[in-house]
N, C-alpha and C positions, 0 to 999 in steps of 0.2 A: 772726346773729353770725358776724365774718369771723376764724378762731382760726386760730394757727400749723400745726395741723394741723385744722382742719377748717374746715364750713362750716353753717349751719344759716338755712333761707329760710323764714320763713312769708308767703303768698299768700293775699289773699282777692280772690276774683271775683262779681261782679254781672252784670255785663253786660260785652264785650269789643268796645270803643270806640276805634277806631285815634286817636291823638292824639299830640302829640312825649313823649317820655318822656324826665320831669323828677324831679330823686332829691334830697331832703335829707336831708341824713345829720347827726349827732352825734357828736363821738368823745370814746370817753369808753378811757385805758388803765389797766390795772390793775384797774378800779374807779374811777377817780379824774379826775373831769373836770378839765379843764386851766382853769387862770382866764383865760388869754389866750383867744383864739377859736377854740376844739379843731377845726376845720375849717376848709379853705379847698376851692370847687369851679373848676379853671379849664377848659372846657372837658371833655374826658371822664375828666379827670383831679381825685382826689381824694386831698388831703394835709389827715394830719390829726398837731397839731401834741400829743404829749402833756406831763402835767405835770412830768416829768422824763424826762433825756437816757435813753434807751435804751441799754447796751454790745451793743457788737456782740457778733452769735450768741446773744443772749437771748433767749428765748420770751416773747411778752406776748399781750392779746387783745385785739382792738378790736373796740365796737362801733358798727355801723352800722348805724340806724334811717332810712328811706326809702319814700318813695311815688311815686307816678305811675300812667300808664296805657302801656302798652308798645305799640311799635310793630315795624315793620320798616326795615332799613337795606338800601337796594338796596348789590347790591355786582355785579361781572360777572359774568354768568350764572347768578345767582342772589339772589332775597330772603334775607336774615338776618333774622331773628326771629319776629313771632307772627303766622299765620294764625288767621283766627278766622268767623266769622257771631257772631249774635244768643245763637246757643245751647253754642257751643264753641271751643274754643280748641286751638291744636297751635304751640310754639315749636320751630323747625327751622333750623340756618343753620352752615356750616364756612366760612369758619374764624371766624365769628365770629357769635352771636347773644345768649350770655349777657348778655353787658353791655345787653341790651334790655331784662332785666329786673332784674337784680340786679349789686349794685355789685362789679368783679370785676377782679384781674389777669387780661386774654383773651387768656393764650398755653398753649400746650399744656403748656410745662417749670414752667409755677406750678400743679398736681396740688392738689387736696383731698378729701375725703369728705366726704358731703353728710348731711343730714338734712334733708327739705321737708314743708311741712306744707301744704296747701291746703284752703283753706275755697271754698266754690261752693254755689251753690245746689241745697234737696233736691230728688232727684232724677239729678244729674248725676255723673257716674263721675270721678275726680281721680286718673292712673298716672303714678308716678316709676320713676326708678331703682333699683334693691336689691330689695327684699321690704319688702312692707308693715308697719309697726309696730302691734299691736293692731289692730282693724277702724274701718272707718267712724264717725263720731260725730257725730249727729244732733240740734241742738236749734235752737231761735227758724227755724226755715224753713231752715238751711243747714245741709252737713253735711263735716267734717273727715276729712280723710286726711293720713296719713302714713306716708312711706315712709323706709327707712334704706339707705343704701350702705355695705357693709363697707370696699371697694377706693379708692386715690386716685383724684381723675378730671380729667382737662381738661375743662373749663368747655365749651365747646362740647357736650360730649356728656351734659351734664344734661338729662334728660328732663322734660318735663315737657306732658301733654296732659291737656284736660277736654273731655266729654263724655257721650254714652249709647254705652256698651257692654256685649259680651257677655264678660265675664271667662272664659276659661278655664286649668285647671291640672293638669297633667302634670309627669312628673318625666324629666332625663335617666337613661340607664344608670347611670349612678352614683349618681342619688339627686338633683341639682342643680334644683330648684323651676324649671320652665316656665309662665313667667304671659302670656298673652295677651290683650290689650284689641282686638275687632272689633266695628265698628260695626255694629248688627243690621243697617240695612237694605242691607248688600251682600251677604246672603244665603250661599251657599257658597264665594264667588270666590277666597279664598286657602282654603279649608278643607286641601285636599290638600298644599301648600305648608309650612304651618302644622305639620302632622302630619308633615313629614317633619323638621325640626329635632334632633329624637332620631337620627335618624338622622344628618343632616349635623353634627351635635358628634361622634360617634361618628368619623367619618370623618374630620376635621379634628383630633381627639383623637390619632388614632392619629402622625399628619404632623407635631401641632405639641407636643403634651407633651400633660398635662392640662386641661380646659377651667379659667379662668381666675378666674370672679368665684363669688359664690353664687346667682346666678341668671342665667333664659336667658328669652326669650318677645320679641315683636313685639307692635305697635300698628298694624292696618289699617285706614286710614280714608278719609273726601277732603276733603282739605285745604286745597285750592287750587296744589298742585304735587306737578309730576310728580316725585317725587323719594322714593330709601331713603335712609336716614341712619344708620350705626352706634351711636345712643346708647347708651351704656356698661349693658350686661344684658340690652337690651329695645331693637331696634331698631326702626324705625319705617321706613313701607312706606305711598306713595300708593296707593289700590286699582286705580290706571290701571296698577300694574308686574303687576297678574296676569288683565289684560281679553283679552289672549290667549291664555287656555289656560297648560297649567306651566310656572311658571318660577323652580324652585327652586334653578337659577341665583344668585339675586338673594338669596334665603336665604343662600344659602353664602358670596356675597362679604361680605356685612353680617356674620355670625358668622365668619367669617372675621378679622374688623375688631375682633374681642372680645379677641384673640392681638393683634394687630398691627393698631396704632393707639389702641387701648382700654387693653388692659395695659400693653404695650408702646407708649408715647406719644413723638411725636419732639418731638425736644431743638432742632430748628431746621425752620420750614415747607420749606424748598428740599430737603430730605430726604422729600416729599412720597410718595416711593417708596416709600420703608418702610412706607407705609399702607396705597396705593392697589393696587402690584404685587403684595404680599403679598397683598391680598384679592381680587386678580384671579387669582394662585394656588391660592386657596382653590376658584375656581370650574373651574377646569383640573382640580383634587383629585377635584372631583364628579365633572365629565365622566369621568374615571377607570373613577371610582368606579362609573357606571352603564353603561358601557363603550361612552360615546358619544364618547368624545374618547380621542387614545393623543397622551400629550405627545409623545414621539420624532418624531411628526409635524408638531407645531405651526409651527416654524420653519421647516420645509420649504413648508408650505402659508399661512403669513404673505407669505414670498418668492413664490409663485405667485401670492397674489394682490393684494396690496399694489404699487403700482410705486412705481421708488425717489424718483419726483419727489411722494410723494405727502404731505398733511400730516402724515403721524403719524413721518416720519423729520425734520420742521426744528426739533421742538424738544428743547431740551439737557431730557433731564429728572433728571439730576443735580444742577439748577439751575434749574428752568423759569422762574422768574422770577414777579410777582404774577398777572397775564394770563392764564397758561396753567399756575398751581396746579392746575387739575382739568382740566387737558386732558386729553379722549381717548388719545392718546401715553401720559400719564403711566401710566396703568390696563392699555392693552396692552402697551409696552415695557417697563413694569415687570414683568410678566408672566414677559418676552421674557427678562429678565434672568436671573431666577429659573430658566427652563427651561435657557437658554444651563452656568448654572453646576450645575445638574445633570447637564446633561450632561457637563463638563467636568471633576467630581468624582468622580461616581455616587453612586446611591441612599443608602448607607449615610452616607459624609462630609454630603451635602446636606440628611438630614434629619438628621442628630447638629448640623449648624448649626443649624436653624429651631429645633428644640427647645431646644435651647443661649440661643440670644439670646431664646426666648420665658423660659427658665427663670430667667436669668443677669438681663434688665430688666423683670422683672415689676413691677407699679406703679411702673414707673420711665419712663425716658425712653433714648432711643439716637440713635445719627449715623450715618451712608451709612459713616465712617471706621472704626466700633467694627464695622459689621457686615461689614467688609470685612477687617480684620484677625481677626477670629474665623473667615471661613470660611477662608481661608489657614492659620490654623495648628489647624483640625482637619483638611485635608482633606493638610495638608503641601507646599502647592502655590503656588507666585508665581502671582497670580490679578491681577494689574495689567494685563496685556493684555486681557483678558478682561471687566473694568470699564469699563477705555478704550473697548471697542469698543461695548459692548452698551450702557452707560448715562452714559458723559461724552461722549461724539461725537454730530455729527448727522450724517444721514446715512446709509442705508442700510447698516449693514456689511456688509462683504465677507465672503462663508461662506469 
């Protein structure tokens, strides 16, 4: 059911058989199916026609009944949608993979809350987003799960993997349920990682406000890519990101992404920065934090060793364009931004902002514009040179 404010998927899995994925849908508003042809499919688009007009700003609920088998959608530099074998399944893909499996507005500003239910065969472990509703449920050979989100969410970041794992569950400082799905047999490989979480929300807590949703944990698996992915509570984490030794780095940019990207979800993709820099922030926070990194230095030692001809100064990332959404560039010089206007403010102005815009767009959505007029008038300061240089120009700025 696709409802003005929510969302509810039930899944059943057999076996995971790459195939085009084909959806029909029914719509029915009200309650009240339409005499004419309550559905039209053209394309990845679905219009569904109800039995009377709609006024505008009215709440109604449609449903939509659909099947298939789910695939993936190459996109640059990355698969969108479901990795799988014989015996599991992991759906992964920004800025877009939802729509693989379930019928969906796939932009980040159309937010819902989910409720998913997976059926899989017994045996097999089925982790979503939120905290689990009631436990497992077991009959005829297969067994149901379901999980609830409290928070809205962009569609890209519904979790959803099956498999055999090892559940574990801890709680934040504050009390915030830590659930982790790790495949037995990669043995200890993020174990240390994993355990520091508590620590890294703590740490991220203090910089960014309160942690955000009502749950925290990771999913380590392999999947068939190299890739973490911030899903909304419970990120997910190839086990090739912890093959060498710690890198709780990578922890911290993904929770990091729970503040910013997750809670705080942007309102247009070319704002790419507010997601990527922020949670590249979040790992600067660490470095800090374990007194392996001194931001005051970061810029200086960017400039020594970056040269100006090199790629991460020719693309605009105020704008990066479709191409180079997840460029490199985006992640450090967003970073770059972040430090630059600390410096530029100090400590107290630069986190009374991050706190501010985590506080101010919680399950909500923001623009480069909203977060550039907030830090100017807490910090009291014309900050437009300062934007110009570090994140709408290419080109190496000039210290």
């Amino acid at each position: 059911m696709i409802a003005a404010s929510g969302t509810s998927i039930s899944s059943t899995a057999s076996s995971f058989t790459p195939a085009a994925f084909i959806a029909s849908a029914c719509g029915m508003v009200r309650g009240k199916p339409s005499k004419r042809k309550p559905f039209a499919q053209s394309g990845s688009e679905l219009v569904i026609t109800p039995k009377v007009t709609i006024r505008t700003g009215a709440r109604f609920t449609s449903q939509v009944v659909y099947a298939g088998v789910p695939t993936r959608l190459p996109a640059p530099d990355v698969d969108n949608g479901w990795y799988h074998d014989s015996t599991r399944a992991t759906v992964l893909g920004e800025p877009q993979a939802a729509s693989m499996w379930f019928p969906v507005s796939e932009h980040p500003s159309d937010k819902a809350t989910y409720d998913v239910a997976i059926t899989v065969p017994k045996g097999l472990t089925a982790i979503s987003n939120g905290l689990p509703v009631g436990g497992p449920v077991t009959a005829n050979g297969v067994t149901t799960w379901r999980w609830h989100s409290e928070h809205p969410m962009a569609s890209y970041l519904v979790l959803l993997t099956v498999g055999k794992y090892d559940i574990r569950r801890s709680t934040t400082s504050t009390g915030v349920p830590i659930i982790d799905a790790v495949d037995p047999t990669l043995g200890t490989i993020a174990d240390a990682e994993l355990a520091k979480q508590r620590e890294v929300i703590d740490v991220l807590s203090k910089a960014f406000g309160p942690y955000p949703f009502e749950a925290a944990g990771g999913v380590v698996d392999t999947f068939g890519a190299d890739v973490a992915l911030e899903t909304q509570t419970r990120s997910v984490y190839s086990a090739s990101m912890f093959k060498n030794g710690d890198n709780t780095y990578v922890i911290a940019h993904e929770t990091a992404h729970q503040w910013f990207g997750d809670s705080v979800s942007l309102a247009r993709w070319q704002d790419i920065w507010l997601n990527e820099g922020f949670a590249t922030y979040g790992e600067i926070l660490w470095g800090e934090h374990i007194g392996a990194l001194k931001p005051t230095e970061i810029i200086d030692n960017v400039f020594a060793s970056v040269s100006p001809g090199d790629a991460m100064w020719k693309v605009d990332i105020g704008d990066p364009g479709p191409l180079d959404l997840f460029s490199p560039a985006v992640y450090q010089r967003g970073g770059l931004v972040l430090q630059a206007l600390r410096e530029k403010v100090g400590d107290d102005a630069f986190f009374r902002t991050l706190q501010t815009w985590a506080h101010d767009h919680r399950d909500g959505n923001g623009t480069t514009e909203q977060f550039i007029a907030l830090a100017q008038q807490i910090s009291g300061q014309d900050l437009t040179a300062l934007f110009q240089k570090w994140l709408f120009s290419t080109g190496r700025p000039l210290k």
